[in-house]
C-alpha positions as CSV (number, residue, x, y, z in Angstrom):
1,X,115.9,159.7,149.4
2,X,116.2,157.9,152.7
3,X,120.0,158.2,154.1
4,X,121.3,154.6,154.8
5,X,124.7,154.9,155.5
6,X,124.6,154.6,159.7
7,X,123.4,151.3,159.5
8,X,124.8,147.8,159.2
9,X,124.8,146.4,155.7
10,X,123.1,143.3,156.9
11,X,119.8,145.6,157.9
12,X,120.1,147.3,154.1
13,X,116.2,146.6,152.7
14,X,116.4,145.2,149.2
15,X,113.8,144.6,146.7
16,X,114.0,141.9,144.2
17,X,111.5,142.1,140.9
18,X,110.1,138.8,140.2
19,X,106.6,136.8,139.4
20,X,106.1,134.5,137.3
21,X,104.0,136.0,134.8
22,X,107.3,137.7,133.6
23,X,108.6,134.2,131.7
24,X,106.0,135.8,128.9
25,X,108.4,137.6,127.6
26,X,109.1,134.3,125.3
27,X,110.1,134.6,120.9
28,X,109.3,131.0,120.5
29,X,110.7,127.8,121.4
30,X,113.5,127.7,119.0
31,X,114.7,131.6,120.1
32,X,117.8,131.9,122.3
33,X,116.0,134.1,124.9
34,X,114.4,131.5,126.3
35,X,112.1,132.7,129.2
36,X,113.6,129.3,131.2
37,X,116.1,131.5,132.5
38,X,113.9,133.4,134.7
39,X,112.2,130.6,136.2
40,X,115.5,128.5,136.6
41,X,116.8,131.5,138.3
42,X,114.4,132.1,140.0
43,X,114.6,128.7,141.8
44,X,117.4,128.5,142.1
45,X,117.5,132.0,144.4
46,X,115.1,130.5,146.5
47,X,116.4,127.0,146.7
48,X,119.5,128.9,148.2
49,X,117.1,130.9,150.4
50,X,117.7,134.4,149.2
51,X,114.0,135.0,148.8
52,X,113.5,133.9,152.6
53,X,115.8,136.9,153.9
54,X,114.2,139.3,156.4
55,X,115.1,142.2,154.9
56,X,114.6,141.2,151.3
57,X,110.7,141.9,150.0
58,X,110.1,139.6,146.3
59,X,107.6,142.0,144.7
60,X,105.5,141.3,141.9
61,X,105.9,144.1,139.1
62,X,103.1,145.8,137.3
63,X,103.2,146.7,133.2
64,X,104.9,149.8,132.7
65,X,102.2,151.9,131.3
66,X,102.4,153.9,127.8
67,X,103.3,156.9,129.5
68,X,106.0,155.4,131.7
69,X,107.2,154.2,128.5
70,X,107.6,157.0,126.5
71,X,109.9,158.6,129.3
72,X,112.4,156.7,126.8
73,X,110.7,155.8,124.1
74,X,108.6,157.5,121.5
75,X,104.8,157.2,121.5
76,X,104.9,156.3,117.9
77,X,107.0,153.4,118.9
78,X,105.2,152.2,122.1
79,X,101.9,152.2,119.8
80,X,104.0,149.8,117.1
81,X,104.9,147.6,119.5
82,X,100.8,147.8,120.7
83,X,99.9,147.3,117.2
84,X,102.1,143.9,116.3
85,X,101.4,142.5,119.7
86,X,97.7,142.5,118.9
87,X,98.5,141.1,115.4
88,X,101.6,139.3,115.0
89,X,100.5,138.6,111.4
90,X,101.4,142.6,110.4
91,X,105.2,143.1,111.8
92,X,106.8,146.3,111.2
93,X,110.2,145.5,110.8
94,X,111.7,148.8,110.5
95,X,110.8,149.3,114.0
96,X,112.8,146.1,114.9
97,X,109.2,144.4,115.1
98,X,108.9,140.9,113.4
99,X,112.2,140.3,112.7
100,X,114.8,137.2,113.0
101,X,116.0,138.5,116.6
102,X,113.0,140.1,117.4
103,X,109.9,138.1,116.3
104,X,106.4,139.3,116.8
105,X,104.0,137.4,119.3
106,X,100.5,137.7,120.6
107,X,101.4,139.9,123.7
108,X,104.6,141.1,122.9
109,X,103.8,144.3,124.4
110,X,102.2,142.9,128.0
111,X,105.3,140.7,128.3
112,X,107.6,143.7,127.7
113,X,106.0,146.1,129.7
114,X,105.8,143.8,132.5
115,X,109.7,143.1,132.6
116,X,110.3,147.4,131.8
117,X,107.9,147.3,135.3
118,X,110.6,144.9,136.7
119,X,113.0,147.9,136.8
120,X,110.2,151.0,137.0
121,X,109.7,149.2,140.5
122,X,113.3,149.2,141.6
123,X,113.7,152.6,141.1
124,X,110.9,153.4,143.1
125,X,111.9,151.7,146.0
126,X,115.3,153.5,145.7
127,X,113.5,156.8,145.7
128,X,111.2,156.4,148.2
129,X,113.3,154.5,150.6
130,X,111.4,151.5,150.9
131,X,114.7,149.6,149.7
132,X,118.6,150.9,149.1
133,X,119.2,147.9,146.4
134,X,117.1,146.2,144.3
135,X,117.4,144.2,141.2
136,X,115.6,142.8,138.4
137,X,117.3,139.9,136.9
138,X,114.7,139.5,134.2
139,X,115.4,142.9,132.9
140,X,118.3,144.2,131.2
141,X,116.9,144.8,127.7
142,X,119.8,146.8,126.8
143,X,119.9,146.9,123.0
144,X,116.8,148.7,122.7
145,X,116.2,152.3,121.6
146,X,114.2,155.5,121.7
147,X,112.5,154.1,118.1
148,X,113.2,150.6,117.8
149,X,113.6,147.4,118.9
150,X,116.9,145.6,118.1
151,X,118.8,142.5,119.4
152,X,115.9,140.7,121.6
153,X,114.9,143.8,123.6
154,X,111.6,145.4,123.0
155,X,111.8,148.0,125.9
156,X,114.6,149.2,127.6
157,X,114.0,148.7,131.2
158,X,117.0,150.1,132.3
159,X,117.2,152.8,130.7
160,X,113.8,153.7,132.1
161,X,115.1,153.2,135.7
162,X,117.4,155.1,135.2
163,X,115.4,158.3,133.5
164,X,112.7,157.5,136.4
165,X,115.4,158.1,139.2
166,X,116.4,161.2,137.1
167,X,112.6,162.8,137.1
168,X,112.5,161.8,140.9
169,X,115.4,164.2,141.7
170,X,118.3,162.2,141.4
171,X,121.4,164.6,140.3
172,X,124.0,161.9,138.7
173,X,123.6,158.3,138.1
174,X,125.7,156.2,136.8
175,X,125.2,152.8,134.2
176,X,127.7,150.4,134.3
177,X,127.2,147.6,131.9
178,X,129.1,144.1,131.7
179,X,126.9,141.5,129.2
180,X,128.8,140.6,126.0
181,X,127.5,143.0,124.0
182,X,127.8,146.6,124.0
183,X,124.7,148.6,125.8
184,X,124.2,150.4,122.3
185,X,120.6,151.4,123.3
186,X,121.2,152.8,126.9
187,X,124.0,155.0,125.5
188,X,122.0,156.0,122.5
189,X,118.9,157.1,125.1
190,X,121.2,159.3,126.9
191,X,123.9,160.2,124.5
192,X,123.9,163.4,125.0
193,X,122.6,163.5,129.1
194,X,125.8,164.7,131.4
195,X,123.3,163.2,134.0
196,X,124.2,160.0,133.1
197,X,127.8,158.1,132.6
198,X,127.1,155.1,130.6
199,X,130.4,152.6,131.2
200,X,130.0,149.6,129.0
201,X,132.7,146.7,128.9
202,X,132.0,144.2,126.2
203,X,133.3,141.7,123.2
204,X,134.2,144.1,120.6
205,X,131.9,145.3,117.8
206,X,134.8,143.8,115.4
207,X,133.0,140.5,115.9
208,X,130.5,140.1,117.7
209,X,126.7,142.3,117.5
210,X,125.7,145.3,117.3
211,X,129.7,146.1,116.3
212,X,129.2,149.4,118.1
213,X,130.9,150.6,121.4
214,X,134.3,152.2,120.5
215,X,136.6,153.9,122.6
216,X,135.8,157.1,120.6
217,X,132.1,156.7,121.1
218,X,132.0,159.2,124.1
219,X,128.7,160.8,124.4
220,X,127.2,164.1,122.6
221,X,128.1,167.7,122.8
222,X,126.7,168.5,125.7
223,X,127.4,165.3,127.2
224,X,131.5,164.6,126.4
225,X,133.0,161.7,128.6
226,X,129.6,160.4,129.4
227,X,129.8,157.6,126.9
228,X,132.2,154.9,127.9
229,X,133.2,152.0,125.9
230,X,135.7,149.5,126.6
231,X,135.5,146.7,123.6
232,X,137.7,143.6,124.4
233,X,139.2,141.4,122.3
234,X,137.3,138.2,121.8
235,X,138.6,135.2,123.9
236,X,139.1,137.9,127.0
237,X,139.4,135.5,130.0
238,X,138.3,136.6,133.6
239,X,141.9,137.9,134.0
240,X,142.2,140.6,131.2
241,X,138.6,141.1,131.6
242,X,139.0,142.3,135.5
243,X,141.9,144.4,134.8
244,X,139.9,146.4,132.1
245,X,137.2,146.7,134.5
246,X,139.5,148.1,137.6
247,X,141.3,150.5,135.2
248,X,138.3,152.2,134.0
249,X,135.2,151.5,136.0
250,X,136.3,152.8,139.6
251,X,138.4,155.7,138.4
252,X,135.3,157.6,136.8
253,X,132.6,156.5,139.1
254,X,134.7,158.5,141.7
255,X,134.8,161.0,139.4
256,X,131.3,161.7,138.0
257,X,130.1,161.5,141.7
258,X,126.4,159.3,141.1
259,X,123.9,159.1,143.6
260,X,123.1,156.3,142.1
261,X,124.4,153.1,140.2
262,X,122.6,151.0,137.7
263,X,124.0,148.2,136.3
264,X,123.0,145.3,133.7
265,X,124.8,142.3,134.2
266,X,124.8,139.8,131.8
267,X,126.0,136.6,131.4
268,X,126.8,135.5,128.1
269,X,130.7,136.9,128.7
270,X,130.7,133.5,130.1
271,X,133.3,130.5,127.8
272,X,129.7,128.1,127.4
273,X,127.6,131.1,126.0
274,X,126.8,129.6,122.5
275,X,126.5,133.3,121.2
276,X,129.8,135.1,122.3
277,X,133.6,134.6,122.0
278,X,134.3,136.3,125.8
279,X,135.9,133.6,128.4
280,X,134.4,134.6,131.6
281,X,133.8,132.0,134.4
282,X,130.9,132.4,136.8
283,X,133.5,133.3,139.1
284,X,134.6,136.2,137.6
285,X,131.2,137.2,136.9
286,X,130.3,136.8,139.9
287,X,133.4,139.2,141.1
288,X,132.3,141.7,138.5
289,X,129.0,142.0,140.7
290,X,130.9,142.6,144.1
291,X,132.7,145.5,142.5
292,X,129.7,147.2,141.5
293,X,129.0,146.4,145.0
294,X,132.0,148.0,146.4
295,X,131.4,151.0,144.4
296,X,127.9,151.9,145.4
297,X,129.3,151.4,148.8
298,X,131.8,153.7,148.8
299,X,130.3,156.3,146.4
300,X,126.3,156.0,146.4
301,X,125.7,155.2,150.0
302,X,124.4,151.9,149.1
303,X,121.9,152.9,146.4
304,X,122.0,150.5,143.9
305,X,119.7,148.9,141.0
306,X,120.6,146.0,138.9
307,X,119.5,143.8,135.9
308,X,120.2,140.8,134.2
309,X,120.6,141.0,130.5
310,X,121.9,138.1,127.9
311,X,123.0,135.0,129.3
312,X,122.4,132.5,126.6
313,X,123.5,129.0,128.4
314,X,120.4,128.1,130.4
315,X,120.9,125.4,133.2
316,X,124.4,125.8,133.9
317,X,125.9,129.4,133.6
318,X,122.7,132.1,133.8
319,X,121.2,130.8,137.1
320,X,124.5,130.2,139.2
321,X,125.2,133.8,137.8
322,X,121.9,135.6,138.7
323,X,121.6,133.9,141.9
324,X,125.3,135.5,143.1
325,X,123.8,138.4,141.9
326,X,120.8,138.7,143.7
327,X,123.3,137.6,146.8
328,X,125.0,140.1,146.6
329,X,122.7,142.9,146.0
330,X,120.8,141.3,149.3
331,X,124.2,141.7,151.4
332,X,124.3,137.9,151.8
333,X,126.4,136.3,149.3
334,X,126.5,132.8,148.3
335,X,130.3,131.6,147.8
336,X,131.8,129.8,145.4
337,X,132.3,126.7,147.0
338,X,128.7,126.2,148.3
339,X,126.7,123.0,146.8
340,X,124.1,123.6,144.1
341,X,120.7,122.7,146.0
342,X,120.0,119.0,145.2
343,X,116.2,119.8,144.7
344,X,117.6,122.0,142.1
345,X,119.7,119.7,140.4
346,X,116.9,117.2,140.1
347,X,114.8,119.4,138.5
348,X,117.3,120.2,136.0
349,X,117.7,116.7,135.5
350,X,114.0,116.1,135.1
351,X,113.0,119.0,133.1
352,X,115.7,119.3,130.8
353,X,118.0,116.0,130.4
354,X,120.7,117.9,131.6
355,X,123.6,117.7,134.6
356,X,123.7,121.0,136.2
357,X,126.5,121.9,138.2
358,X,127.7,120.9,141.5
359,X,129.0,124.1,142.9
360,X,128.2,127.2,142.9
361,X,131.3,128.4,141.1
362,X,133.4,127.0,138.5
363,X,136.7,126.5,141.1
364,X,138.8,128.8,138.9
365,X,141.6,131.5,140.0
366,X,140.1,135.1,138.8
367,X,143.4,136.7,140.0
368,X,144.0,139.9,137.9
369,X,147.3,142.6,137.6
370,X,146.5,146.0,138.5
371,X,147.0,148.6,135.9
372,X,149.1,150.3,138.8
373,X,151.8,147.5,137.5
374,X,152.6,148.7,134.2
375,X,150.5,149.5,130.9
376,X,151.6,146.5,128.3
377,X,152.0,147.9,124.5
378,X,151.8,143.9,123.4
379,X,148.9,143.3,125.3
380,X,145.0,143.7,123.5
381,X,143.3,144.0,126.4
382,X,145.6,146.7,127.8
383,X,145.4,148.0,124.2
384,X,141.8,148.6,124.7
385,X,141.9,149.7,127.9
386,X,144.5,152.9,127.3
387,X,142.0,153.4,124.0
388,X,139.5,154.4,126.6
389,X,141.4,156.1,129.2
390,X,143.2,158.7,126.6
391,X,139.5,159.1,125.3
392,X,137.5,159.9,128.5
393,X,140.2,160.4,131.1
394,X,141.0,163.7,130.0
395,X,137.4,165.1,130.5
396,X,137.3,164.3,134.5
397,X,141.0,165.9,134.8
398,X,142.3,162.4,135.2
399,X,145.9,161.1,133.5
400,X,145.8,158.1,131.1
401,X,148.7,156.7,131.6
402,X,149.1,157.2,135.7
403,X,145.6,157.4,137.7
């Protein structure tokens, strides 16, 4: 891999996985994945003129084919999900195939290869130097597994980036996940891979899907430590949420030493998401993102793939969200305080009935306490958060209580 870290980060190429075509990935008009979200994002990105940057190359991606696939999923699997996309009519719901959260349609597979090619083409441009950050904000398919499909996620996308970055030489790479619910399917691909840290901070399995994603959940025999959960209470505002995130997340990326960092961000931690009891604002999602940010900068020299992932309230939250994203991935973020395009706004008013937004942020303070000030025994969050240092801390030589 290219070395990028003599040069300004405002001459860093990034790649950003978009067309179209990849709003086929739709369940049906009445499902909560609704494929809106990529467009809306998507225009709203270039409304803002992220698309228009020099150094930032919109790529179309191509369908993942079966081979690519079964770098993480079976071939008996990949040929399921061939089988009920050409026949919606047969569903194979022990594969997660035709189900209430997963319902078969005519294409199903195209759709999902094409957005699993969203994230096949990041990596590539990591590993071959054509970019240093790239993201695909219609990917993010987290929930899906070796075998099945499972909470609206037919292939795992990132999962595959992050395997494909493995078989191109990559030593260590590390998959830091922040959407509501817990990346059960990433951590279940690599389980037992020391190759691969999987950090996931989410609502808490005690109510809210899949219900996995413990603090004792911490990777396979030959993998201990690698698995990293950190389940929040529910009603975790931007506050509690930060300071779970700073006293875990940094601590054992410095640790494990990635070449890499992958992350899936979604957005349905956000207090509108109809499907999740988290109490993010888009301000604190949006400073989730420039920590990532800050930690492929000091640890991965840049390198850097992200996703989208859930994100569940359409006009207002998921493209303000993914639009900071793809800012900051590009090295040219859009604040808080900047007006929502009006051409934007009148679309959402056309096209949907509905108001969207005025700024970019939600004017909120995201300030957060250090974990440097004192662990709190009455406090759930910092409950949680000690669950998971005692757990993994030990295994990177690293105190619980004091680092």
């Amino acid at each position: 891999m290219t070395s990028w870290s003599g040069l300004h980060p405002s001459a860093l190429p990034t790649t950003v996985a978009w067309d179209p075509a990849m709003t086929a990935y739709n369940f049906g008009p009445s499902h909560p994945m609704a494929p809106e979200r990529l467009e809306l994002t998507a225009r709203l990105a270039r409304a803002l003129g992220l698309f228009d940057l020099a150094h930032v190359s919109v790529e179309a991606p191509s369908l993942a084919s079966d081979v690519e696939l079964q770098a993480v999923h079976s071939a008996e699997y990949v040929a399921a999900v061939r089988r009920v996309s050409a026949d919606p009519t047969t569903p194979e719901p022990d594969r997660g195939l035709g189900t209430e959260d997963d319902p078969a349609f005519a294409g199903m597979h195209e759709a999902s290869a094409r957005l699993a090619g969203g994230s096949l083409l990041a990596a590539e441009a990591v590993l071959s130097g054509t970019a240093v950050r790239a993201v695909n904000f219609g990917g993010g398919l987290h929930h899906a597994a070796r075998d099945r499909a499972s909470g609206f996620c037919i292939y795992n996308d990132a999962a595959l980036a992050v395997q494909r970055l493995l078989d191109g030489g990559v030593a260590r790479v590390a998959y830091i996940d922040v959407d509501a619910h817990h990346g059960d399917g990433t951590q279940s691909i690599f389980w037992n891979d020391p190759r691969v840290l999987t950090i996931s901070l989410h609502e808490s399995g005690i109510s809210l899907f899949p219900g996995t994603g413990f603090a004792n959940e911490i990777g396979g025999p030959d993998a201990l430590g690698t698995a990293v959960n950190v389940a929040l209470p529910a009603w975790t505002g931007d506050a509690g949420w930060l300071r779970a995130f700073h006293a875990v997340v940094p601590q054992l990326v410095q640790a494990f030493e990635p070449e890499v960092i992958v992350s899936q961000h979604g957005c349905d931690s956000h207090k509108l998401d109809p499907l999740t009891h988290l109490n993010l604002s888009v301000d604190g999602q949006r400073e989730a993102a420039n920590a990532v940010a800050g930690l492929a900068a000091r640890f991965c020299e840049n390198r850097w793939i992200a996703t989208g992932g859930g994100g569940y309230d359409i006009t207002g939250v998921v493209p303000r969200t993914w639009s900071h994203l793809i800012g900051i991935v590009a090295q040219h973020p859009v604040q808080l305080s900047a007006p929502v395009p009006q051409e934007f706004r009148s679309y959402v008013r056309e096209r949907y009935g509905e108001s969207a937004p005025e700024l970019m942020g939600d004017g909120v303070d995201t300030w957060w306490r250090s974990w440097e000030v004192g662990y709190d025994p009455a406090d759930a969050v910092d409950r949680t958060v000690i669950a998971t240092r005692k757990e993994i801390f030990p295994y990177y030589g690293l105190d619980p209580w004091f680092d």
